[in-house]
C-alpha positions as CSV (number, residue, x, y, z in Angstrom):
1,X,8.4,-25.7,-12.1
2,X,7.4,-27.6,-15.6
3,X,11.1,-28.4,-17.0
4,X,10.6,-27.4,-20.9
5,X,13.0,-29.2,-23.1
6,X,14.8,-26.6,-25.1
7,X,15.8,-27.5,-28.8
8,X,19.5,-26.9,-29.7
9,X,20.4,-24.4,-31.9
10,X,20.3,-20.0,-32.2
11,X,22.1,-17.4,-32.6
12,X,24.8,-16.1,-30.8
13,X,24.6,-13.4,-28.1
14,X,27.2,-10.7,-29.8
15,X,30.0,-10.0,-27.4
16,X,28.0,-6.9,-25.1
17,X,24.7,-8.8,-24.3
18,X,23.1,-6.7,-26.6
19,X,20.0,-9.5,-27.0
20,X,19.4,-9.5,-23.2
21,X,16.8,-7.4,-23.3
22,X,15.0,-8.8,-26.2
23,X,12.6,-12.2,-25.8
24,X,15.1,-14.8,-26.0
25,X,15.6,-16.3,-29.7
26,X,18.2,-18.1,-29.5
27,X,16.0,-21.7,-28.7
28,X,12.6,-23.0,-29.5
29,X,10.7,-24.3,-26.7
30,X,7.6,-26.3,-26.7
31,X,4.8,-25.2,-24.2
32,X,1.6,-26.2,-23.5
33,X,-0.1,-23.0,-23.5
34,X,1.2,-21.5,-26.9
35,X,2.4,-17.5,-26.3
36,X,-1.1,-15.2,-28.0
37,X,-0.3,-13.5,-31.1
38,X,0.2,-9.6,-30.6
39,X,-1.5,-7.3,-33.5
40,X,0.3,-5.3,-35.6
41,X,0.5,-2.0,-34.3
42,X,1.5,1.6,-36.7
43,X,2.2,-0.9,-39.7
44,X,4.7,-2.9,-37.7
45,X,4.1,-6.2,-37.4
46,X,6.2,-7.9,-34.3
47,X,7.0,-11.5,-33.9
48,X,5.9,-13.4,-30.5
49,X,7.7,-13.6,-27.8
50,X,9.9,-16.9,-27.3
51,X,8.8,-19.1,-24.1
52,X,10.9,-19.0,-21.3
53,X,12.8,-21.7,-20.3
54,X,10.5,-22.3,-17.1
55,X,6.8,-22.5,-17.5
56,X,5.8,-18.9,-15.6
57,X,3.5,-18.9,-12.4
58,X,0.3,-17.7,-13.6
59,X,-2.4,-18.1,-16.6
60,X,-2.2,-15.8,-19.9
61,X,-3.5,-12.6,-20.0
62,X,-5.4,-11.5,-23.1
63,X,-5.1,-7.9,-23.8
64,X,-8.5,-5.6,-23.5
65,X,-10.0,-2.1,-23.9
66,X,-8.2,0.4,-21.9
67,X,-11.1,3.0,-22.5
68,X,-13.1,-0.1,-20.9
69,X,-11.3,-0.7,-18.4
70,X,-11.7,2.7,-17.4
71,X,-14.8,3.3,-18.0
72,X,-15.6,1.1,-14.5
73,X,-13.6,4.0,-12.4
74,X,-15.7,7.3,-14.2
75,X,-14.2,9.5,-11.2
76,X,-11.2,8.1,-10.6
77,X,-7.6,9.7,-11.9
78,X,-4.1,7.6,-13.2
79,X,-0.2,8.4,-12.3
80,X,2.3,7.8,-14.2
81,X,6.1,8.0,-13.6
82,X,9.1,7.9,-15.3
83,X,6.7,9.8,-17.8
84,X,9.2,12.3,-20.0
85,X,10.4,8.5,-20.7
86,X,9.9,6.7,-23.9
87,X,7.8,4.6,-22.9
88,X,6.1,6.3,-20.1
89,X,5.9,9.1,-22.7
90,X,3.8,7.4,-24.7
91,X,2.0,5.9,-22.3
92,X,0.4,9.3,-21.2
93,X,0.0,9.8,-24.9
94,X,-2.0,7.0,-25.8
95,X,-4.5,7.0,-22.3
96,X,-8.0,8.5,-22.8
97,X,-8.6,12.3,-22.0
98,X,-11.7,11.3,-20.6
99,X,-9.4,10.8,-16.7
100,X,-6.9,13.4,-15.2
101,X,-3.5,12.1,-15.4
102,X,-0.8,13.2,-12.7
103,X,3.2,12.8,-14.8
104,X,5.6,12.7,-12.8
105,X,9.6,12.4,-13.5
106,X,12.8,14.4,-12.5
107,X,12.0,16.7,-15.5
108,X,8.2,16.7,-16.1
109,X,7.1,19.8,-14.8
110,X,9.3,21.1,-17.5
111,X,7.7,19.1,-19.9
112,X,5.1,20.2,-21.9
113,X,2.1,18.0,-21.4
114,X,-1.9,18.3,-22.4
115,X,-3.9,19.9,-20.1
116,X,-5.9,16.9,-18.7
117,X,-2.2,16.3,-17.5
118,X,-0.6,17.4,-14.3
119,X,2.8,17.2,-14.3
120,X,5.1,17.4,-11.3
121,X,8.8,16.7,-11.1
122,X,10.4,14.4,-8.1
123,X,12.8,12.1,-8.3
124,X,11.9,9.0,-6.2
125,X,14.9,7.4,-6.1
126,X,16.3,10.3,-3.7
127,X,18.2,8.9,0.1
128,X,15.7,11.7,1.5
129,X,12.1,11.6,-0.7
130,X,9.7,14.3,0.0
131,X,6.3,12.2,0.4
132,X,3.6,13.0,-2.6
133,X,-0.4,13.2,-2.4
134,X,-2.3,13.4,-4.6
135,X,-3.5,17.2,-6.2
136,X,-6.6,18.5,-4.3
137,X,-8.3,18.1,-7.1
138,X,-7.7,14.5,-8.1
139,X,-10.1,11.6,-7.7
140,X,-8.2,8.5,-6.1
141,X,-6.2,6.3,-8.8
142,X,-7.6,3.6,-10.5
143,X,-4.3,2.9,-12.5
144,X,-0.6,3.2,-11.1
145,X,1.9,2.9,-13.6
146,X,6.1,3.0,-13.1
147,X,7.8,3.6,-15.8
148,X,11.4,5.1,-14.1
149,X,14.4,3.1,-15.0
150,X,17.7,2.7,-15.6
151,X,20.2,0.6,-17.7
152,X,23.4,2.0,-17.7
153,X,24.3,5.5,-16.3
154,X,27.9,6.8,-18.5
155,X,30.6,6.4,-18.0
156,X,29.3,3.3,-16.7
157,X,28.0,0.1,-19.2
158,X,26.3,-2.9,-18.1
159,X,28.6,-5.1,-16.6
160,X,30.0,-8.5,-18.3
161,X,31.6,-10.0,-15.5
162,X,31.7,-9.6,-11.9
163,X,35.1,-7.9,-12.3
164,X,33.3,-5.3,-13.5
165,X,30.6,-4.4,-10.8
166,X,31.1,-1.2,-9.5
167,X,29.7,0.2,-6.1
168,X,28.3,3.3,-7.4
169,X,26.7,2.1,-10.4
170,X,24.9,-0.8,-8.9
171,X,24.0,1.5,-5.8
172,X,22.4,4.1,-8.5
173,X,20.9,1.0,-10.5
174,X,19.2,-0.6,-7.1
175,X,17.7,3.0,-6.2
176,X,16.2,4.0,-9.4
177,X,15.2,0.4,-10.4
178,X,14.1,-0.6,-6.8
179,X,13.5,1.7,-4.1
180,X,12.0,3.8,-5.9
181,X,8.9,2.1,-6.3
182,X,8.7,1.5,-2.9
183,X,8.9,5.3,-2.0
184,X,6.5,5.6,-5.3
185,X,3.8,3.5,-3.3
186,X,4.6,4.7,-0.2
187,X,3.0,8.1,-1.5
188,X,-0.1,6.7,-3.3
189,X,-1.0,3.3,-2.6
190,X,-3.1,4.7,0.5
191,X,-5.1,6.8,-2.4
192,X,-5.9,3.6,-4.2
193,X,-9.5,3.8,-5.8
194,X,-11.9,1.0,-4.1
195,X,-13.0,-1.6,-6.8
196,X,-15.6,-0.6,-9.0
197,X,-18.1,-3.0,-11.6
198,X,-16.6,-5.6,-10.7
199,X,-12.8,-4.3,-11.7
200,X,-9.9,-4.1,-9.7
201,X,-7.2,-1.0,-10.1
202,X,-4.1,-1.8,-11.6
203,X,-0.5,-1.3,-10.3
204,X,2.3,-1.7,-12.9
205,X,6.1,-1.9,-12.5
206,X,7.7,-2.5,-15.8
207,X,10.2,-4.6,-14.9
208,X,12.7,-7.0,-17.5
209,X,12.6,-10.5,-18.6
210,X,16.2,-10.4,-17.5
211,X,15.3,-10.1,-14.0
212,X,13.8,-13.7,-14.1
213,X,16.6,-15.8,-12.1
214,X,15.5,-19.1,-13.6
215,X,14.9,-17.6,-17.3
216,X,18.8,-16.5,-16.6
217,X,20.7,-18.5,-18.9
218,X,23.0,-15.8,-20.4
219,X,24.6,-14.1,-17.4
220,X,26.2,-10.7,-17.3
221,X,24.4,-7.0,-17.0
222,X,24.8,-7.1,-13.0
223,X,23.3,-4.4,-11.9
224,X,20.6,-4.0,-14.0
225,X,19.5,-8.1,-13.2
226,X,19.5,-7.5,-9.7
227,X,17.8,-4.5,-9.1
228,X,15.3,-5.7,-12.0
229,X,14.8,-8.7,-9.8
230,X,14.0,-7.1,-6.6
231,X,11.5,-5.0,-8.0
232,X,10.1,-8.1,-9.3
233,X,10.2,-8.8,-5.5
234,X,8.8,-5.6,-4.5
235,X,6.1,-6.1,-6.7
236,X,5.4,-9.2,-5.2
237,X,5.7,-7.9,-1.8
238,X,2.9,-5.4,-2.7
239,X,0.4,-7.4,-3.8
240,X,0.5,-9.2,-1.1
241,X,0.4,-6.7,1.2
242,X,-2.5,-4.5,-0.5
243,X,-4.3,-7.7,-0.3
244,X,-3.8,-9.2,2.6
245,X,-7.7,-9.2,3.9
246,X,-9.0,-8.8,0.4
247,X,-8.2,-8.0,-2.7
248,X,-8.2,-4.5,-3.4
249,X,-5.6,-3.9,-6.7
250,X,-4.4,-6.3,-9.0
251,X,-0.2,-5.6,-9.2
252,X,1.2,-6.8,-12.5
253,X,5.1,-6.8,-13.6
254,X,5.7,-6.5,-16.8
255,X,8.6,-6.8,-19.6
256,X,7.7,-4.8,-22.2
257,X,10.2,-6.2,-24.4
258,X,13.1,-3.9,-25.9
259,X,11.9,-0.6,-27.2
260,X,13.8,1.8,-28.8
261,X,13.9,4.6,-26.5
262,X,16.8,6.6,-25.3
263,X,17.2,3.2,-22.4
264,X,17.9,1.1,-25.1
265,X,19.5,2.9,-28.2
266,X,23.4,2.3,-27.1
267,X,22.6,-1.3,-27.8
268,X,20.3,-1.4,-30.6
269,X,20.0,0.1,-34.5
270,X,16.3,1.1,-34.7
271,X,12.6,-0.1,-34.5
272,X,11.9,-3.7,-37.0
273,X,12.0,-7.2,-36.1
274,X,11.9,-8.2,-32.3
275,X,12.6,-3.8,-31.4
276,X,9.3,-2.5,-30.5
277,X,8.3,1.1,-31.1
278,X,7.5,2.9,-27.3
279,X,3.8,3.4,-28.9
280,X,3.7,-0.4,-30.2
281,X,4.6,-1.4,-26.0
282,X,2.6,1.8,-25.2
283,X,-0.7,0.1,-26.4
284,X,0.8,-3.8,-25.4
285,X,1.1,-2.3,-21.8
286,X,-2.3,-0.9,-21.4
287,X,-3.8,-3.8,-23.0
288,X,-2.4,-6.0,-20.3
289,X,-3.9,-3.3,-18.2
290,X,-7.4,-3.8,-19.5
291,X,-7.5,-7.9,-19.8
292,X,-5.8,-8.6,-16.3
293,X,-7.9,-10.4,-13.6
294,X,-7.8,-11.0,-9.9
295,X,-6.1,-14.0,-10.7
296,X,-3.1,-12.3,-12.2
297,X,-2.3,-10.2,-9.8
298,X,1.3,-10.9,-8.0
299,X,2.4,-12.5,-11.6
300,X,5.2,-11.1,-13.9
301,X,4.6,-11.2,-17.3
302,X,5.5,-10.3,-21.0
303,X,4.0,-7.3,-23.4
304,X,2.1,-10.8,-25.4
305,X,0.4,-11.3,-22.4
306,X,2.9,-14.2,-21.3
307,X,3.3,-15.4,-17.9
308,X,6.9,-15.6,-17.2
309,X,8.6,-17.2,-14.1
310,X,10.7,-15.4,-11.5
């Protein structure tokens, strides 16, 4: 990888790790592509990203249309999980009517949803999933998107030091954060929509810039690294996979930088500065959905649009 010289300086982590999960702050770094500008979104205006200390693997994305982008797939359907969460949430908020939406979570049948949404509850981080299919009525997907994770489960906290990994909590933290997206595409990457106008479905994991093992220059939150990490690897494994012969799907991870939902609020104070509202990364996410390309399939990248290394 390009080595990017870091200027000295920042702030200090405070003593939790709190900051983890925001874009790092705490250095300027000189790149040669410069990170794009994001819009202001509900009267909020959020500050780029901060590049990471390692160039990333792929090009930029810019962020597009999402009523475009679907607008290639007219009879095609989207899934969403982890989608009574924040961001998943408002994810299935913000989409276009216009395509049937399958929600699914441990709660969402529960949930009360509109009624181009379909909402079934499973939990796919279970030791004994139940396979999915798709609803009889449901044209194949043209967008996938995970949303189900997990940062700390009480009485549990993100571990500071190795001392404090516990068996449980990591086993819980590699299940939700990992394995279930493998049992998630296990059920519905065979339904995958062919490509269409020239446009590829899209598979998202949102994943965390703390999974990055070369952006790691903090340490700490155990669990959550790890299993963040090898659903970074998942992803990978995926895409390449899926499009072994051809490419059929472009798979994107993405960080959608912190977001005050009910993931992050034991650690932060409240939407401003470099905390996103879960519409603000709502509308980030699909945008990347809308702008990616073949050639950014198998990358990881930020809400800006950012290419960040593994």
């Amino acid at each position: 990888a390009t080595r990017i010289r870091a200027a000295a300086g920042g702030r200090r982590l405070s003593q939790f790790g709190i900051l983890l999960l925001l874009p790092h702050c705490s250095r300027a770094f000189s790149a040669s592509i410069p990170p794009p500008t994001p819009p202001s979104f509900a009267g909020t205006s959020i500050p780029p990203p901060s590049p990471p200390a390692f160039a990333g693997t792929h090009e930029p994305i810019t962020h597009g249309d999402i009523a475009q982008f679907l607008d290639s797939f007219p009879s095609s359907s989207i899934v969403v999980t982890g989608a009574t969460s924040g961001i998943g949430s408002a994810i299935v908020s913000l989409l276009p009517s216009t395509h049937p939406i399958l929600a699914i979570s441990r709660s969402a049948a529960e949930t009360p949803f509109p009624p181009h949404v379909t909402a079934i509850s499973h939990d796919f981080a279970s030791p004994t999933p139940t396979p999915l299919s798709l609803p009889s009525s449901f044209p194949p997907p043209s967008l996938i998107i995970n949303c189900a994770a997990i940062l700390n489960a009480p009485p549990s906290a993100p571990e500071k030091n190795i001392k404090s990994v516990d068996h449980d909590h990591f086993s819980t933290s590699m299940n939700v954060n990992c394995y279930s997206l493998i049992s998630l595409y296990q059920s519905f990457l065979p339904f995958l929509h062919s490509p269409a106008s020239g446009r590829y479905p899209v598979v998202i994991n949102l994943s965390a810039r703390v999974g990055s093992i070369s952006d790691n220059r903090s340490g700490g939150w155990w669990s959550y690294r790890i299993s963040k990490t090898a659903s970074n690897h998942a992803q990978k494994l995926a895409h390449i996979e899926t499009n072994r012969q051809r490419h059929l799907a472009t798979f994107l991870s993405i960080h959608p930088g912190t977001t005050y939902t009910g993931l992050s609020e034991p650690f932060v104070k409240g939407v401003g500065g470099t905390v996103h509202s879960k519409e603000y990364t709502a509308d980030r996410v699909l945008g990347l959905v809308a702008g990616a390309e073949e050639e950014h399939s198998g990358g990881f990248f930020d809400w800006s649009g950012q290419s960040l290394p593994f």
